[in-house]
C-alpha positions as CSV (number, residue, x, y, z in Angstrom):
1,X,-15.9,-8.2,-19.8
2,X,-12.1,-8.5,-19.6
3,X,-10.9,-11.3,-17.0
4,X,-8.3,-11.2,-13.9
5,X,-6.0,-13.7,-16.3
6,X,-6.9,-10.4,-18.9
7,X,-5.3,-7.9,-16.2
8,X,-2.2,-10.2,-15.0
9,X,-1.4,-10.8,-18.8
10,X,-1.3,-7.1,-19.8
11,X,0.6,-6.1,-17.1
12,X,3.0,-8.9,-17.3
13,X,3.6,-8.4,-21.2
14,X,4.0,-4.4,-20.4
15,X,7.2,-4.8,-18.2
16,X,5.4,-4.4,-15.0
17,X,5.0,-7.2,-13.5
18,X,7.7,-10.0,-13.2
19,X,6.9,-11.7,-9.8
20,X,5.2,-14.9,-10.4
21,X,3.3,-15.5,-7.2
22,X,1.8,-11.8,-7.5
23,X,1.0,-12.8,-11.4
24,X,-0.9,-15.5,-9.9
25,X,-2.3,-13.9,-7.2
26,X,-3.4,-11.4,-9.7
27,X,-5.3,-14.2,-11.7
28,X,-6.9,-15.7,-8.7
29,X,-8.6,-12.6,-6.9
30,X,-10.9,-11.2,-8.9
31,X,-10.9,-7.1,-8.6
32,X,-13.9,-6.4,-9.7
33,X,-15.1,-7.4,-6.6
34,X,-13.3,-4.8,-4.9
35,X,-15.2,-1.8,-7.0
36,X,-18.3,0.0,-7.0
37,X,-21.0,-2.2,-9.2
38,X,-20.9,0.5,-11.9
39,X,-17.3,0.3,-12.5
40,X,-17.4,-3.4,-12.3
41,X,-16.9,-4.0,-16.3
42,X,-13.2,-2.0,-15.8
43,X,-11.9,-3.6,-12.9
44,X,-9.6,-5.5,-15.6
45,X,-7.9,-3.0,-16.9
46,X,-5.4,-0.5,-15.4
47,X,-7.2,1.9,-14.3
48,X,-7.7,3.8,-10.7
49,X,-12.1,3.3,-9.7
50,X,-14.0,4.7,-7.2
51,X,-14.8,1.7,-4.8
52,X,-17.0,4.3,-1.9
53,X,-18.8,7.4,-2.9
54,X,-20.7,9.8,-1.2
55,X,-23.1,11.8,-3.6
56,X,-20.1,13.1,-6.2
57,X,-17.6,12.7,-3.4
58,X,-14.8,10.1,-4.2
59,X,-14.1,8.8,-0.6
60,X,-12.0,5.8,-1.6
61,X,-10.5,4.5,-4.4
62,X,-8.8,1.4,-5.7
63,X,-5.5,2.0,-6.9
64,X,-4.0,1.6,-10.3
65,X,-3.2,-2.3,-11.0
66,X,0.4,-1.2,-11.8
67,X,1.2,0.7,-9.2
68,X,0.0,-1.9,-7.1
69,X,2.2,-4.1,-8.6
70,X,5.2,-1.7,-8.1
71,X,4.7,-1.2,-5.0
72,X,4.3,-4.8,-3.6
73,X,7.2,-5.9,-6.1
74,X,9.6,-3.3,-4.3
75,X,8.6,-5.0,-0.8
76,X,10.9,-7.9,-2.2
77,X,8.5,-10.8,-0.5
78,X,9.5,-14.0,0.1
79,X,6.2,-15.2,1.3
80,X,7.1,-15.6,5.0
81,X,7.4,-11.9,6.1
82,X,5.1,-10.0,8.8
83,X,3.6,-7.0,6.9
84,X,1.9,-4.0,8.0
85,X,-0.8,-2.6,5.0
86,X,-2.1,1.2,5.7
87,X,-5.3,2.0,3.6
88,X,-7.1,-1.5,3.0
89,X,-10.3,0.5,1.3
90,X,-12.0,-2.4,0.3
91,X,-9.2,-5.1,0.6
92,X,-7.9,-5.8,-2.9
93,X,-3.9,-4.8,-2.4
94,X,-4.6,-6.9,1.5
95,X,-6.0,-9.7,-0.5
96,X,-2.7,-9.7,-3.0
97,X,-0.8,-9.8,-0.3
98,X,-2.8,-12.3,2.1
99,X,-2.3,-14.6,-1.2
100,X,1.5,-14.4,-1.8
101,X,2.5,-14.4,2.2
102,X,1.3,-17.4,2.9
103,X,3.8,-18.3,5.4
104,X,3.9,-15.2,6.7
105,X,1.1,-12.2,7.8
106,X,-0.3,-9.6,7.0
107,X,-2.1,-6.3,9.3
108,X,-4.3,-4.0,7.5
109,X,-5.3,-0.9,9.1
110,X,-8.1,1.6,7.5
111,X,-10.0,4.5,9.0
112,X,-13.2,3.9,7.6
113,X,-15.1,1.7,9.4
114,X,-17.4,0.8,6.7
115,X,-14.7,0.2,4.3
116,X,-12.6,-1.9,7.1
117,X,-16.2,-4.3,7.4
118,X,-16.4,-4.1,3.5
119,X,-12.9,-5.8,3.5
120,X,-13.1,-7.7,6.2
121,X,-16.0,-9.4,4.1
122,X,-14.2,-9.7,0.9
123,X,-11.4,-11.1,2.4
124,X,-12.8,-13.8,4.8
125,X,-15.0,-14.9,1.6
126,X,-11.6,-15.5,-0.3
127,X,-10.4,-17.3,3.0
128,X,-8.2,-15.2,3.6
129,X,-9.3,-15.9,7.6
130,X,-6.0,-15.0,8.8
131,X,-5.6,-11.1,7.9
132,X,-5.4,-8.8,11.1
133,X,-7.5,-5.8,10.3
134,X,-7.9,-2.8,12.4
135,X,-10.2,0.2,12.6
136,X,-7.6,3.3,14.0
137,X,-5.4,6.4,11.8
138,X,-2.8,4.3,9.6
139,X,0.1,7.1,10.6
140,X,0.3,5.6,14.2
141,X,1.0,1.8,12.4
142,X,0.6,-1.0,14.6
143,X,3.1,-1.5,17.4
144,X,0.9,-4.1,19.0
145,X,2.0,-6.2,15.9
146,X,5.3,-4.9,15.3
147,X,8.0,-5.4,14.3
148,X,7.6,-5.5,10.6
149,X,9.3,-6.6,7.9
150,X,7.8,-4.7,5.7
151,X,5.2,-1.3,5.4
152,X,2.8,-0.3,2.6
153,X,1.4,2.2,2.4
154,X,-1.8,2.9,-0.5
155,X,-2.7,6.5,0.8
156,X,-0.4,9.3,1.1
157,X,1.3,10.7,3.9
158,X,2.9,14.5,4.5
159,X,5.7,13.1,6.0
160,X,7.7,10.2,7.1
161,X,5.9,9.0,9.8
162,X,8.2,8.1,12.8
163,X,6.0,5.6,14.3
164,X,6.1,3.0,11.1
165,X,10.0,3.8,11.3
166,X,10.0,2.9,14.9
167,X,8.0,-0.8,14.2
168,X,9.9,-1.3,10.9
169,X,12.8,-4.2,11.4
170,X,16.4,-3.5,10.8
171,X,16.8,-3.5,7.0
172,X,13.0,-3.9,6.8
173,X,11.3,-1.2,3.8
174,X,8.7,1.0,3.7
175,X,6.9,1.3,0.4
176,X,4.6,4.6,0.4
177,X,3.5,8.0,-1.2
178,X,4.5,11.0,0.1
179,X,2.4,14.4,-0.2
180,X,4.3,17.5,-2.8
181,X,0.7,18.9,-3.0
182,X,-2.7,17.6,-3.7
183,X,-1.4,16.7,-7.6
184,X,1.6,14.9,-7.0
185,X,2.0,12.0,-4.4
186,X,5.2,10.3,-5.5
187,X,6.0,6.7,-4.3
188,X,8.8,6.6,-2.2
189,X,11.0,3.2,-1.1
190,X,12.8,3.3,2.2
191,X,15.0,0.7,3.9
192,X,15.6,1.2,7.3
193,X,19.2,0.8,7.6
194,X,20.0,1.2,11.4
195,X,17.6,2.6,14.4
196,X,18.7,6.1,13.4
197,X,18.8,5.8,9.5
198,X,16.8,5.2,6.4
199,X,17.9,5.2,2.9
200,X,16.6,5.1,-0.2
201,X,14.6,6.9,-3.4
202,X,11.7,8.1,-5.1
203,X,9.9,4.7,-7.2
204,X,7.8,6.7,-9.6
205,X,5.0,10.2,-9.9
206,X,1.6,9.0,-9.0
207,X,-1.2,11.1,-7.5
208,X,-2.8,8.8,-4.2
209,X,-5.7,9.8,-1.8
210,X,-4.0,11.2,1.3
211,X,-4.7,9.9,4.9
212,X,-7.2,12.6,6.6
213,X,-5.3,14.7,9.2
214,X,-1.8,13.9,7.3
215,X,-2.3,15.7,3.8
216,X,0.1,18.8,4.2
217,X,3.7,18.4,3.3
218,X,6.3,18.4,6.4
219,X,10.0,17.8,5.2
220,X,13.0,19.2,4.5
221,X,14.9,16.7,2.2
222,X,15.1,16.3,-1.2
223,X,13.1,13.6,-3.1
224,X,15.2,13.5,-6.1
225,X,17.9,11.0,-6.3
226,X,19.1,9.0,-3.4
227,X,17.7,9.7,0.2
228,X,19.6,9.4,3.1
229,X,18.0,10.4,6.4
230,X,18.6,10.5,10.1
231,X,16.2,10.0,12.5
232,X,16.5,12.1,16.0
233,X,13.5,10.7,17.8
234,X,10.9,13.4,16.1
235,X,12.0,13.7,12.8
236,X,13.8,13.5,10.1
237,X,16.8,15.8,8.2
238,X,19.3,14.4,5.4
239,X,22.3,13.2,7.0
């Protein structure tokens, strides 16, 4: 069976991954912990895998190594920042991130309770004792813990939601997919720039798990290119 050095190597020799402490968080935390037993002899390569199923039913999944290393990458972490992580499944992208903030925090909200405690687990048996994780809908965010310097996002939303806008720091970024239909979920990168405004563009196609209750599309702008948006206390229109 391939190893976590395997994994970091691979993507690290394919472009991908250039950050050093998330090659080495990478090598340290092992994802085949983080899958379903079955899939356990792929977890090293870069592939998405099932990590809760119910009968045929894919409930959760954990992402695609390389997208999880775009995604964190485009946070642009120094190690000391206060991040908010919606859709912990069963912990592997909180773990990444518990390893390379160690100066700083990290809040995980999923809305499985079963996955949350599967996490939870996972994590504390890394040590990772520190992580906040909570059991609520991941569009709301965490204002009790807010603000953030950063939001991640590993299940897709139909929309900007306002609230992770609202707890997002001045020039903090949000790093998530938005829903174009149940086939395409790009991953979008947004700095918000004032308290009114957020700017930014479309990272790459991917096709995530959307959050239940959130998975129709409701937007007006245009994805392609650069995004500049206002925000008017409900939503939000291209400025």
């Amino acid at each position: 069976m391939k190893s976590s050095k395997y994994l970091a190597e691979h993507l690290r020799k394919s472009g991908i991954l250039s950050d050093e402490g998330l090659y080495e968080a990478i090598c340290e935390i092992d994802r085949s912990r983080f899958v379903l037993p079955e899939y356990k002899d792929r977890a090293h390569m870069n592939v998405v895998l099932p990590s809760k199923k119910k009968g045929f039913a894919v409930e959760s999944t954990s992402t695609q190594p390389s997208l999880v290393v775009e995604m964190i990458q485009a946070l642009d972490l120094s190690g000391n920042e206060n991040v908010l992580d919606i859709g912990t499944g069963t912990g592997y992208g909180a773990a990444l991130l518990s390893y390379i903030l160690n100066k700083g925090n990290v809040v995980t909200i999923e809305y499985d309770e079963e996955l949350l405690n599967e996490a939870k687990e996972n994590l504390n048996t890394l040590g990772f004792t520190e992580t906040t994780f909570i059991c609520k809908d991941g569009y709301d965010g965490a204002e009790e813990y807010s603000p953030f310097d950063c939001i991640i996002s590993m299940v897709a939303s139909g929309r900007v939601p306002p609230n992770w806008f609202k707890q997002l720091k001045i020039n903090g970024i949000m790093v998530f997919p938005l829903v174009v239909d149940r086939f395409l979920t790009p991953v979008m990168k947004l700095k918000k720039v004032s308290d009114k405004e957020l700017s930014g563009e479309k990272l790459s196609d991917a096709v995530f798990m959307a959050m239940k209750g959130h998975e129709n599309p409701d937007y007006n702008f245009n994805i392609r290119g650069k995004i500049n948006l206002i925000f008017d206390g409900i939503e939000f229109k291209e400025k």
